[in-house]
N, C-alpha and C positions, 0 to 999 in steps of 0.2 A: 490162629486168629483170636482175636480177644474180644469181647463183649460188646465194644462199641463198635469193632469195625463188623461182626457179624448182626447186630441191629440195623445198621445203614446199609449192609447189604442185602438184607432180609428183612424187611419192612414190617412182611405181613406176614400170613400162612400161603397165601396164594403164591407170592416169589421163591417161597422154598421150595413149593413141588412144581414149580416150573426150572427150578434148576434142578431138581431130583430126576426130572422126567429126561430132562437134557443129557441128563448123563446116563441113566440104564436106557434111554436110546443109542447112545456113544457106544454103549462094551456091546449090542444088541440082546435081545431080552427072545429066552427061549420056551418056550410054552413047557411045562411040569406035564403036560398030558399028551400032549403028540410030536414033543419037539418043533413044532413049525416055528417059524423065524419071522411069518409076517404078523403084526399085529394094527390094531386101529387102537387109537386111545380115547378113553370115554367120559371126558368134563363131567358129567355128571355123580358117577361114580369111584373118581378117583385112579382107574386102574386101565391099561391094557387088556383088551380081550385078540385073541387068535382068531385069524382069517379063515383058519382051517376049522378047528373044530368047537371056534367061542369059549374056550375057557379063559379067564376071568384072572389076572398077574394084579396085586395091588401094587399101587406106587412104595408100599414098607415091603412087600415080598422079599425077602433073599436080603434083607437091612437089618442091622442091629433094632429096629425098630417093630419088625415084623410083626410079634404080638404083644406089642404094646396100645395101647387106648390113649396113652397121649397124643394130643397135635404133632406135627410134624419140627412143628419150627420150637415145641420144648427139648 
């Protein structure tokens, strides 16, 4: 993908973690502390938390991105 077609596909910061979120939905996304498989996702913080026991999956978790402090969409 090149620069302008990944600008027009991703506008903002907001389009890219709704297709980030799309996809570690896709592969499903497993809790680091209890294994559980269900989780709720939380607009306000960015991340997945577990049904089972609330622990807290960020949308960079488990991503080349993981600890980094940049935006999503640099």
């Amino acid at each position: 993908m090149n620069i302008i077609n990944f600008i027009n596909r991703f506008p903002d910061e907001a389009s890219c973690v709704e297709f980030i979120k799309s996809q570690r939905i896709k592969q499903g996304i497993i809790c680091k502390k209890c294994t559980g498989i269900k989780h709720y996702w939380l607009e306000n913080k960015l991340s997945f938390q577990c049904a089972s026991c609330g622990f807290r999956t960020s949308i960079k978790s488990g991503t080349v991105m993981q600890s980094s402090n940049l935006s999503i969409r640099t």
